[in-house]
C-alpha positions as CSV (number, residue, x, y, z in Angstrom):
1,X,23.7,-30.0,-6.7
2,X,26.0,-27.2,-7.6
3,X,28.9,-26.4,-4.8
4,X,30.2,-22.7,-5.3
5,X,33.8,-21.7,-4.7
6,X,33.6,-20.2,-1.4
7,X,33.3,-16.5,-1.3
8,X,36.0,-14.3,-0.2
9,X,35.2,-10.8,2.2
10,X,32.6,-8.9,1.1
11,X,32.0,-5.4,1.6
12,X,30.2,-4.4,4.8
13,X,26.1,-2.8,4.1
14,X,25.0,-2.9,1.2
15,X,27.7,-3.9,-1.3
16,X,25.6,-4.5,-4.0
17,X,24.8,-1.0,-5.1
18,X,21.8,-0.4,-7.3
19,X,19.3,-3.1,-6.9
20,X,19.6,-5.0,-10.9
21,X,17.2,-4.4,-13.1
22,X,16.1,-6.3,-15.5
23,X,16.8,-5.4,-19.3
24,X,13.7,-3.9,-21.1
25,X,11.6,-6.7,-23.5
26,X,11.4,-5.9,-27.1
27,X,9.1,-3.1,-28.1
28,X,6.3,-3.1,-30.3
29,X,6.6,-2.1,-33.9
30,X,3.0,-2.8,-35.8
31,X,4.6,-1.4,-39.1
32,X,6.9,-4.3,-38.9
33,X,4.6,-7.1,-37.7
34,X,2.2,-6.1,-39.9
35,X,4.4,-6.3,-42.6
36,X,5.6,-9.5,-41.7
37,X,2.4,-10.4,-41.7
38,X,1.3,-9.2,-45.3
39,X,4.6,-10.1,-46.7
40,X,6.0,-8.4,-49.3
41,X,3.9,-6.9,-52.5
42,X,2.1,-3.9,-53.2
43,X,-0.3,-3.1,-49.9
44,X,-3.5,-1.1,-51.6
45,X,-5.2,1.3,-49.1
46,X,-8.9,0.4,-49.0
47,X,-11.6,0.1,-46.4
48,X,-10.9,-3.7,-46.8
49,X,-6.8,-3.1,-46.1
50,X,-8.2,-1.1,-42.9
51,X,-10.6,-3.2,-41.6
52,X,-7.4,-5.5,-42.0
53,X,-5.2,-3.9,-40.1
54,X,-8.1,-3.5,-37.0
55,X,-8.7,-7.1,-37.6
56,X,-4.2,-7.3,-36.6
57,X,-4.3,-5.0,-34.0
58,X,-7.1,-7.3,-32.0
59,X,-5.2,-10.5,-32.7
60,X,-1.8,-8.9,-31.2
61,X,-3.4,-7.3,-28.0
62,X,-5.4,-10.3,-27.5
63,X,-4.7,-13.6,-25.6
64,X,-4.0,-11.4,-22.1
65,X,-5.0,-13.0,-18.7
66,X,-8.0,-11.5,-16.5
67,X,-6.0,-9.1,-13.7
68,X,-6.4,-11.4,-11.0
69,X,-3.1,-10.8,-8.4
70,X,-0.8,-8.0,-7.8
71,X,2.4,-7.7,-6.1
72,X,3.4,-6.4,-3.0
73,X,6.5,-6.0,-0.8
74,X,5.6,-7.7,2.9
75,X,7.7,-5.8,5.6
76,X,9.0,-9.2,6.7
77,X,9.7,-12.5,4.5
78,X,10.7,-15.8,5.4
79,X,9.3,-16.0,8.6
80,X,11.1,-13.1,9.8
81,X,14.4,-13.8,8.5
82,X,14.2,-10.9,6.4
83,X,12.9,-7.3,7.0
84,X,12.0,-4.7,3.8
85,X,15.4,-2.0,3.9
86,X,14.2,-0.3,0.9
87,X,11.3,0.5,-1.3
88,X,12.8,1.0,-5.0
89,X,9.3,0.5,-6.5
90,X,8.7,4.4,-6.8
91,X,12.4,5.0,-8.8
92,X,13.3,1.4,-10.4
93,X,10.3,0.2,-10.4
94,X,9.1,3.2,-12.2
95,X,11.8,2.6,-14.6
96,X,11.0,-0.7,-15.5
97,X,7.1,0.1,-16.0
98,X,8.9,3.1,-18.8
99,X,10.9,-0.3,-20.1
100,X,7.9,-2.4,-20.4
101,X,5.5,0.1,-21.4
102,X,6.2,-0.9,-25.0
103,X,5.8,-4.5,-24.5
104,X,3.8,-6.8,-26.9
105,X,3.6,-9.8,-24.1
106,X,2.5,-6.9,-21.0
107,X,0.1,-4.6,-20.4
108,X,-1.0,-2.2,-17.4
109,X,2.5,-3.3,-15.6
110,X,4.1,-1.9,-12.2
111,X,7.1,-2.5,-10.8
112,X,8.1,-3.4,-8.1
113,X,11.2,-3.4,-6.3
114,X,12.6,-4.5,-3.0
115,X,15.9,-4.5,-1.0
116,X,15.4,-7.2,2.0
117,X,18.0,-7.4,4.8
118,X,18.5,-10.3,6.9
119,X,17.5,-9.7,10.4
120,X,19.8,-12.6,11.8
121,X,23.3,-13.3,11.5
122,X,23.7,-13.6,7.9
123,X,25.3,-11.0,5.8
124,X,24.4,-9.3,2.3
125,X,21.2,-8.7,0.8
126,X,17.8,-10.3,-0.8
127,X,16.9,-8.6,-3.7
128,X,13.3,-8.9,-5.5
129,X,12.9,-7.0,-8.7
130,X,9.2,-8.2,-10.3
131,X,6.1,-6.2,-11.7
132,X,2.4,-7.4,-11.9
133,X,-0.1,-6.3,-14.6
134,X,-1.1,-8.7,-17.4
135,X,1.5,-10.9,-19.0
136,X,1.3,-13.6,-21.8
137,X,4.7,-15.2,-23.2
138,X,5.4,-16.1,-19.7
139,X,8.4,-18.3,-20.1
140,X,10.0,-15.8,-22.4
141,X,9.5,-13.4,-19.5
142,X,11.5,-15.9,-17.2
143,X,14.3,-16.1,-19.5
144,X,14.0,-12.3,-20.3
145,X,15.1,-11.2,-16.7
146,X,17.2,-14.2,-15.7
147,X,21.0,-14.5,-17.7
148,X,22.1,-10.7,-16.3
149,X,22.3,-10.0,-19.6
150,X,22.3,-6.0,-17.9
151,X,25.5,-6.4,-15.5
152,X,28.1,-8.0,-17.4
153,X,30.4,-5.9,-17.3
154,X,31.0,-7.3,-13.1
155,X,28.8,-10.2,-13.2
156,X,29.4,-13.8,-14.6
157,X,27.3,-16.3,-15.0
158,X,28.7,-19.7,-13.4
159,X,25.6,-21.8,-14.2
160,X,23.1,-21.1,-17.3
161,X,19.4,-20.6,-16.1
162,X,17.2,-23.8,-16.1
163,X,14.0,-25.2,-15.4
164,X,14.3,-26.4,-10.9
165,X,10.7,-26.3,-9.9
166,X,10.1,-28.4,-7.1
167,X,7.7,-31.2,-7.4
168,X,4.1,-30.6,-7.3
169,X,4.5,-26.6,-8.1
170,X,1.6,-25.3,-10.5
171,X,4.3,-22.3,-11.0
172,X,7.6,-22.9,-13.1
173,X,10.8,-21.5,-11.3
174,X,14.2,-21.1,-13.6
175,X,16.9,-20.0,-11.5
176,X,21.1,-19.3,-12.5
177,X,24.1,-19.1,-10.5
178,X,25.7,-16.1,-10.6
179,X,29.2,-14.6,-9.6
180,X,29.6,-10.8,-8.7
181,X,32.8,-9.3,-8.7
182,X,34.4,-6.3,-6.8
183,X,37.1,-3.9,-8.4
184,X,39.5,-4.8,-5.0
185,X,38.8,-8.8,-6.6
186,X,36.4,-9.6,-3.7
187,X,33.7,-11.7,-5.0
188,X,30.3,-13.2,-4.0
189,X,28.8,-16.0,-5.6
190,X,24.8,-16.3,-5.2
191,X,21.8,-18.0,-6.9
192,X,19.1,-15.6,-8.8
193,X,15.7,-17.2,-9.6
194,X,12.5,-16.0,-11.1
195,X,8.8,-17.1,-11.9
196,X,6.3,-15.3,-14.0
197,X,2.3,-16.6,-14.3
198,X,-0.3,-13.9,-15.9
199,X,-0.4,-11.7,-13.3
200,X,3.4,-11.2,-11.9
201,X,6.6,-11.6,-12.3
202,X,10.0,-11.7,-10.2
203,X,13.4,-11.8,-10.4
204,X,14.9,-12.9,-6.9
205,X,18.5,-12.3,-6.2
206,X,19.8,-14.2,-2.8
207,X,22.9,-12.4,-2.3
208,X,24.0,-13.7,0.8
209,X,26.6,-15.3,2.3
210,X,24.4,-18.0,3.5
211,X,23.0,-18.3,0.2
212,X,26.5,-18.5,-1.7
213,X,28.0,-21.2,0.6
214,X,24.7,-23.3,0.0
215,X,23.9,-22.6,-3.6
216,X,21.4,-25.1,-4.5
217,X,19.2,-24.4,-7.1
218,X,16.6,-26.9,-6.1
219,X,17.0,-25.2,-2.3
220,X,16.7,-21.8,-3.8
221,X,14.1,-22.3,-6.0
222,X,11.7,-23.5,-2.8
223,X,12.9,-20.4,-0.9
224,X,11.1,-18.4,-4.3
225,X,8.6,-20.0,-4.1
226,X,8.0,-19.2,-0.3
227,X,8.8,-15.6,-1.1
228,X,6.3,-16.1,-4.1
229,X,3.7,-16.9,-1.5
230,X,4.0,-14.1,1.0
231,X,4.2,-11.2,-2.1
232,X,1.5,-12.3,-4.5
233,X,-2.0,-11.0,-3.3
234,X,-5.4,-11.1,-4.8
235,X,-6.4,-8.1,-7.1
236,X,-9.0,-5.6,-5.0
């Protein structure tokens, strides 16, 4: 189990600023797959070189799960512990849909983005940052929107992602440790976890202080798992 220094003062609200987003996955580029494909040589236009190329485009855009979930932000999660503050899924999530338009492992993807508060006596924030649609690749996704690879320049990472799914889960959960620092030196460490399956996705930041004096990534990867539960709905 990983113990976390403990945090100092945090900044009163909502400290955190801009909900994270996630960086964008690598965009397509036929010319260059297909090329890779072909190799090099001498590629002679024919109806046999563009029956080819159809034959390519199938076999990339293939291999997609049937739309069977979306996923949605309740207006309470945890059993009440945490109420919905904001709805980001109309600005950031419409910026990671522009981000993930291009990918080769998603297609037909929303985001979705949500800023939880806790409704006891905890302090900070519960951040979920996810889309549904139809995605393939799925463990490249997880290690796509863990690592903060976007927020470096005030967050470290105290503990690599890696593979804590609790026993007997059909869905795999990585989750990190992360620290977040202020400009005044304040600082707030807090574990981030995400799943992705064919459907949806979701990066989960627990940025509490409840969360950051009991950082177990075994603990925290059940609490996604519970959140996984109460946001994932059937499709229709």
């Amino acid at each position: 189990m990983y113990t976390p220094p403990s945090a100092t003062q945090i900044p009163q609200g909502h400290p955190w600023g801009t909900p994270p987003i996630v960086p964008p996955p690598p965009k397509k580029n036929r010319a260059g797959l297909v090329l890779g494909i072909i190799g090099g040589g001498i590629l002679v236009v024919s109806v046999s070189a563009l029956m080819g190329f159809v034959l390519i485009e199938r076999v990339l855009d293939g291999g997609f799960p049937q739309d069977r979930s979306t996923l949605t932000l309740p207006r309470t999660l945890l059993d009440g512990r945490f109420e919905l503050a904001q709805d980001e899924s109309g600005t950031l999530g419409r910026t990671l849909e522009k981000d993930w338009a291009r990918s080769w492992d998603a297609k037909a993807a929303h985001g979705v983005v949500g800023v939880y508060d806790p409704a006891g006596g905890d302090h900070g924030t519960l951040v979920v940052t996810g889309m549904y649609g139809r995605f393939k690749h799925t463990a490249q996704v997880r290690a796509r929107v863990l690592a903060n690879r976007g927020e470096a320049d005030h967050v470290t990472v105290l503990v690599p992602p890696r593979d804590v799914t609790p026993s007997g889960s059909a869905v795999t959960v990585d989750c990190e440790v992360l620290r977040r620092t202020w400009s005044d030196g304040k600082h707030l460490t807090y574990p981030v976890c995400a799943w992705a399956d064919g459907n949806t996705w979701a990066r989960v930041a627990q940025m509490t202080l409840n969360a950051s004096q009991n950082a177990d990534l075994k603990v925290a990867a059940g609490t996604t798992l519970r959140i996984r539960s109460a946001m994932v709905k059937a499709a229709g």
